[in-house]
N, C-alpha and C positions, 0 to 999 in steps of 0.2 A: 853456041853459048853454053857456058857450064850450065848446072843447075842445084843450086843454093846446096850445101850439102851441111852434116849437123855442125862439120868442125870450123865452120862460116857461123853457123849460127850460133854456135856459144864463142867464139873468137869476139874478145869486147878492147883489144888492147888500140882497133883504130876508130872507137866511139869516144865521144866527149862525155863520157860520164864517170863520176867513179864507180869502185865496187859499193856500198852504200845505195847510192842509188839503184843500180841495177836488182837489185835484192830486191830495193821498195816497189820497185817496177813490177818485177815477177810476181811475187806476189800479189800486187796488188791488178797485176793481168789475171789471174787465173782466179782471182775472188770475183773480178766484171764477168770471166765466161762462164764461171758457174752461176752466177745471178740469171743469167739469160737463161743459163739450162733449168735452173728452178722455176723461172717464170711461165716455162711451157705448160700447157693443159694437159700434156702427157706426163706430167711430174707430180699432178693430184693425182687423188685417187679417184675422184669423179670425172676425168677426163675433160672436165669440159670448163674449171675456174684457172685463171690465173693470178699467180700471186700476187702483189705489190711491188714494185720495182725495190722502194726502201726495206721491206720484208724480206724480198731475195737475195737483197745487197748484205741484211743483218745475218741471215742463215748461212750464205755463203763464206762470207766472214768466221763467223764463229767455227766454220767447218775447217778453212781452211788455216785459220789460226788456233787448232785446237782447243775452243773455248768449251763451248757445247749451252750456250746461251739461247735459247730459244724461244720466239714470238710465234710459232704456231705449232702445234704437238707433230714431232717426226713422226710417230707411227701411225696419227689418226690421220693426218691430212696429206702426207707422201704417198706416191702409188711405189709400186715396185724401183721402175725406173729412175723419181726422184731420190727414193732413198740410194740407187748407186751411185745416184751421185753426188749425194752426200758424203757417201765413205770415201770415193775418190777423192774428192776433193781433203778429208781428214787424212787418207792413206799419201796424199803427195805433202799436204803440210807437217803431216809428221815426221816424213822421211827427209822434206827440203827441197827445194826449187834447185839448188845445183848439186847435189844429189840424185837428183831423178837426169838432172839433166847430163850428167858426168856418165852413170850409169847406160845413156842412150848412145854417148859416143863411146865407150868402151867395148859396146855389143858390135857397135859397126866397123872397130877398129880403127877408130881416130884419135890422132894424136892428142894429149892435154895440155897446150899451153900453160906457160908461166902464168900469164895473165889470168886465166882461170883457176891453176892450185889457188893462187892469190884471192880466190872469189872463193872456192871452194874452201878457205881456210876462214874465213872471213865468215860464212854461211854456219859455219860447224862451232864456232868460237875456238878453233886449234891455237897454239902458239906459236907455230911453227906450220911451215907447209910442207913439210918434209912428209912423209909419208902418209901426205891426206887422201890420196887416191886408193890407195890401201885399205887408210878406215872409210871411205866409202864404199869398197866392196863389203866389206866385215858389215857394216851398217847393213847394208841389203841380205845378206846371209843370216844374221841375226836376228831382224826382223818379220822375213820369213818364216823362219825355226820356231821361235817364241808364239806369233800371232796363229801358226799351224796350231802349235801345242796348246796354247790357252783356246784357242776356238774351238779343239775338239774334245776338252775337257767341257766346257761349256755347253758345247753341240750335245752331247752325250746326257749331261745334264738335263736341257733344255726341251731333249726329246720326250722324255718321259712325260712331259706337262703340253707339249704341243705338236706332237707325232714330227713327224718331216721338217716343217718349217720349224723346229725347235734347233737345227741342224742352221740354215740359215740365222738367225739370230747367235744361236754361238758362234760364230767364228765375225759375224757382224760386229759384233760388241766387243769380242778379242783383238780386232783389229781398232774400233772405239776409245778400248780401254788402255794397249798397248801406247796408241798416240797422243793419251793425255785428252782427246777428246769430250767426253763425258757424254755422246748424244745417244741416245736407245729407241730402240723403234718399237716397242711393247704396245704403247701408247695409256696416256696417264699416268695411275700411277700404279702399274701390273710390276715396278721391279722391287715395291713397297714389299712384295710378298714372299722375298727372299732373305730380309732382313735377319733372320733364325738358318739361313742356310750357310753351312761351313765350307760348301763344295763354292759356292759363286760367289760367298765375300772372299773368302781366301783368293781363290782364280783373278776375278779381277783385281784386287789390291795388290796381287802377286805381278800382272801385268803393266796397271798405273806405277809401283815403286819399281820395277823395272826402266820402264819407259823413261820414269824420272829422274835419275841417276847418272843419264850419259851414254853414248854410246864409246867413247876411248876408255871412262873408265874401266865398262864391263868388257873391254879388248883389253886391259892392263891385267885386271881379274883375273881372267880366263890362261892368259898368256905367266902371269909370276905365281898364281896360287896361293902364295906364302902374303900374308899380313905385310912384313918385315920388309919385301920385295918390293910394295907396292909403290910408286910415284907419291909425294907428296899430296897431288891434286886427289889421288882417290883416299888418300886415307882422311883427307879432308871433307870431300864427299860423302865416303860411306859412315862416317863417325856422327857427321852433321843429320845426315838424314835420317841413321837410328835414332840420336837424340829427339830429333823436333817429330819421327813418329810415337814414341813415346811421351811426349810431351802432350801431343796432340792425344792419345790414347788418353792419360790418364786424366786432363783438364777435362775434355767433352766426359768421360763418363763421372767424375764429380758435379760437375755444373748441371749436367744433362739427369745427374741418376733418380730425382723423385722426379721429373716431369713426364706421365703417363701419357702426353703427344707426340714424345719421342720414342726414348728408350726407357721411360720410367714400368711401364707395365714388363717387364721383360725380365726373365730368371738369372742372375748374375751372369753366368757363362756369353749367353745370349746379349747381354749390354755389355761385354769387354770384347766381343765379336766388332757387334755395332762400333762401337767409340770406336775399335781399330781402322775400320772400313773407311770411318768417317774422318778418320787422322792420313789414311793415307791419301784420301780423296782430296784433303779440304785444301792439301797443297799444290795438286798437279790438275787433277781428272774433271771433275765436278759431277760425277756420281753421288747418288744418295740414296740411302736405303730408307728413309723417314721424310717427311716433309720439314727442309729447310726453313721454312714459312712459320712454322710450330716453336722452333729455338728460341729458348731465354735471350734476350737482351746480352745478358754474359756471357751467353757462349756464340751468339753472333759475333760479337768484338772477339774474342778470342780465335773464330774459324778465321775471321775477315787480317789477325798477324800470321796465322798458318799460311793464309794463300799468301799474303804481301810477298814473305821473303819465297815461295815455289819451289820449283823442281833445284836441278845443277845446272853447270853450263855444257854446252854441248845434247842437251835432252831435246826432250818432244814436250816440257814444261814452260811455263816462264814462273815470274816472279822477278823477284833483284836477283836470287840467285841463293842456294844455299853457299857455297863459297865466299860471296860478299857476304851472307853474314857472317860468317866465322872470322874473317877479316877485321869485318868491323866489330866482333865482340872482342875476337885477342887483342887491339890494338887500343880498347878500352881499359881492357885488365892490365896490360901493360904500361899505361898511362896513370893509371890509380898506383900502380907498384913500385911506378916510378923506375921502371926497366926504360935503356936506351934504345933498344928495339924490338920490335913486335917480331915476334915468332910462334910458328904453329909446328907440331912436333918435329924440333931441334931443328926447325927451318926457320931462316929468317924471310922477314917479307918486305920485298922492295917498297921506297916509299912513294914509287909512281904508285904500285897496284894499291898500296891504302888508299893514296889520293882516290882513284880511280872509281874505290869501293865507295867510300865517303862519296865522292859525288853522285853515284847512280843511285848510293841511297835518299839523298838532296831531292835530285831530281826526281826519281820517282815518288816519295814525299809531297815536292811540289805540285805534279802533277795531278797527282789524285784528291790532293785537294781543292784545288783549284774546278779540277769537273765535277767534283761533288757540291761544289759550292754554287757551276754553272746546276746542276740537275735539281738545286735546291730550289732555284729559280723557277725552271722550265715545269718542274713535275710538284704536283702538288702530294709529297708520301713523305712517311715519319724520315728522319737524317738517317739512322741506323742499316737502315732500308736500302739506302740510296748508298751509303759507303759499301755496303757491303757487295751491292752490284757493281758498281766503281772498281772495286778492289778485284773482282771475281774475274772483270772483263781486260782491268793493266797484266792480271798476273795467269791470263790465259784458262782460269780455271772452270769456270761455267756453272759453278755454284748460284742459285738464287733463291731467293725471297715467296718468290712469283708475282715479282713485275714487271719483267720484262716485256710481255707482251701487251700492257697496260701504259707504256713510254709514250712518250709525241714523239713526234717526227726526229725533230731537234734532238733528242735525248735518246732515241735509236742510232742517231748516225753520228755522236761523239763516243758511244760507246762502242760503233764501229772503228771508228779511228783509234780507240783507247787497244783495241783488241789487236788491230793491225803494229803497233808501237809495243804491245806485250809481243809477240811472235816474232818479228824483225829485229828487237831488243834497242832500249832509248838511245845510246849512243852511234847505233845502229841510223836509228831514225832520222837522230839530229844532223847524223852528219851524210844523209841523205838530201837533206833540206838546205846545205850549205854547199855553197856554189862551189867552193875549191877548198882545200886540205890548209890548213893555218899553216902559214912557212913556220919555220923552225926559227924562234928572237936566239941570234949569237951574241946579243948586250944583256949582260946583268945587273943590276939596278944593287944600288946600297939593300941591307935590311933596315925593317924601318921597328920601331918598338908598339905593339898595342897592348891592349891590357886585354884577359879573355873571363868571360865569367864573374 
């Protein structure tokens, strides 16, 4: 008898599932084996407690959906062991379930299925599956490259303050930062103490706005050079994301600039550092150089639209999407202008993909309020508080308050599921959750007139 070989095991073309499901599958296999690997007494640091089944379920999650949401401190309560597998589990969610898995049958020389480009295209948010096996090598090469270079810029850093093991934490947190992650194994709150450093906010913000950008677009980048050359999606990308880190930079340091529990004690240079850091974080990473806990009222609701809309598509971020936003603001300005259709530079844009944007922004709208509205219930803490976790955990970012370890049961394990739905992405989700693919209506129905507004 044969014996199971990989290209058996990712062949899904004679399973009853779609691709949808299989994704929610994957992941959500590899979030239950690392829960069990957390729970081990060799994954404290005292050898001898084990976690909480819901605790290891939360951490695992957040790991492997790069949130970085955390109910017991990585560094104080992980021993060696749990923290690698922590990063594993961050290093396979940021890279991708068929990604990692694509990559295993290429090393052994097995074919790739239709059936799988089709998953693997699906996995990446591509348009096409035409050369997605491509950018999953590019993916693995570039990821490599980058997390070497930010970790041993860090390493290098990191040593000076903690000999040897300074060496391990930088390339820990390179790999952390690259995957949108946000978790650190300092423990407390030791990364508070670099908030004046230009070597580790630049490094990691450099790594997070990488990470969040895409992997085709920085293959398009790389490959045309030229502005002018680039594909429509990355200039839509990269324009969107200077904009909203600027945005973020200059709102947090207005709202943030007399509050001496953030960045108000701190010398100009030093608070446009901070707001930077804290702009690039607030949409991908959930890094922070300050206590989140500390922020104005205004600049929480403001952090809490920075994370909503997140990274791009195809990234190691979630959110709706910087694309869906840009979508849905030209299609705005176009509708105020009274233009007949929406276009983004001297492109026009189909009007499936507005629908498409307009509903994920609906949807996840809905969604977020509707569990803040359950957690308002469940958790006795101000709303502000509760949206802003709500928000941090849909849009994969791991920004908090510091409540999370303060949750009930109830309120850890929908923010489990909020985080699992941020990383697999809502349409993703939904139509995981649906038995079969809606046929195709070949009957058109008259228009009917309503009145809007």
């Amino acid at each position: 008898m044969n014996s199971p070989s990989v290209s058996n095991f990712i062949d899904i073309s004679h399973w009853q599932l779609n691709p949808y499901q299989i994704l929610t599958i994957g992941y959500s296999s590899v979030i239950l084996l690392g829960a069990l690997l957390l729970m081990l007494p060799q994954a404290s640091k005292s050898g001898l407690e084990s976690l909480a089944f819901i605790d290891a379920l939360f951490t695992a999650t957040s790991a492997v959906c790069v949130t970085g949401l955390i109910v017991v401190d990585t560094g104080n309560y992980f021993s060696l062991f749990g923290q690698m597998v922590i990063i594993l589990l961050i290093q396979i969610g940021g890279l991708g379930i068929m990604t990692l898995t694509t990559l295993m049958a290429i090393v052994l020389g097995r074919r790739i299925q239709l059936s799988n480009r089709l998953l693997i295209q699906e996995s990446l948010n591509q348009l096409t599956v035409q050369g997605v096996v491509r950018l999953v090598l590019y993916i693995f090469k570039v990821t490599v490259l980058i997390e070497f270079v930010g970790g041993t810029i860090l390493g290098l850093r990191f040593a000076v303050d903690y000999g040897w093991q300074g060496i391990y934490y930088g390339y820990w947190h390179a790999v952390s930062a690259f995957c949108n992650a946000g978790f650190d194994v300092f423990g407390g709150a030791t990364f508070f103490r670099y908030i004046e450093d230009p070597i580790v906010n630049l490094t990691i913000a450099g790594l997070i706005i990488l990470g969040g950008i895409g992997f085709a677009v920085m293959a398009d980048v790389w490959q045309k050079r030229r502005w002018r050359n680039l594909t429509v999606q990355s200039k839509v990308v990269l324009s969107t994301t200077a904009f909203l880190l600027l945005l973020g930079l200059f709102g947090i340091l207005l709202l943030e600039y007399d509050n001496a529990a953030t960045i108000g004690s701190l010398p100009l240079q030093s608070k446009i550092l901070a707001s930077f850091f804290q702009s690039a974080s607030a949409r991908t990473a959930g890094y922070q150089m300050f206590n989140n806990g500390l922020l104005g009222e205004s600049s929480l609701l403001f952090v809490v639209l920075l994370m909503f809309i997140g990274a791009s598509p195809g990234s190691t971020g979630g959110g709706i999407k910087t694309s869906t936003f840009a979508i849905i603001v030209a299609s705005i300005s176009s509708m105020i202008r009274g233009k007949s259709e929406v276009r983004l530079f001297s492109r026009a844009i189909e009007q499936q993909v507005i629908i498409k944007a307009l509903s994920l922004f609906f949807i996840a709208a809905t969604l977020v309020f509707f569990v803040t509205l359950y957690l308002c219930v469940t958790e006795n803490l101000p709303l502000i508080q509760v949206v802003y976790e709500v928000v941090s955990a849909f849009a994969t970012v791991g920004l908090s308050t510091g409540i999370t370890s303060s949750l009930t049961v109830d309120g850890k394990f929908i923010l489990i599921i909020m985080m699992l739905i941020g990383r697999v992405g809502v349409f993703t989700f939904g139509m995981a959750l649906a038995m079969r693919a809606g046929k195709k209506e070949d009957i058109h129905h008259p228009f009917g007139k309503f009145s809007i507004g």
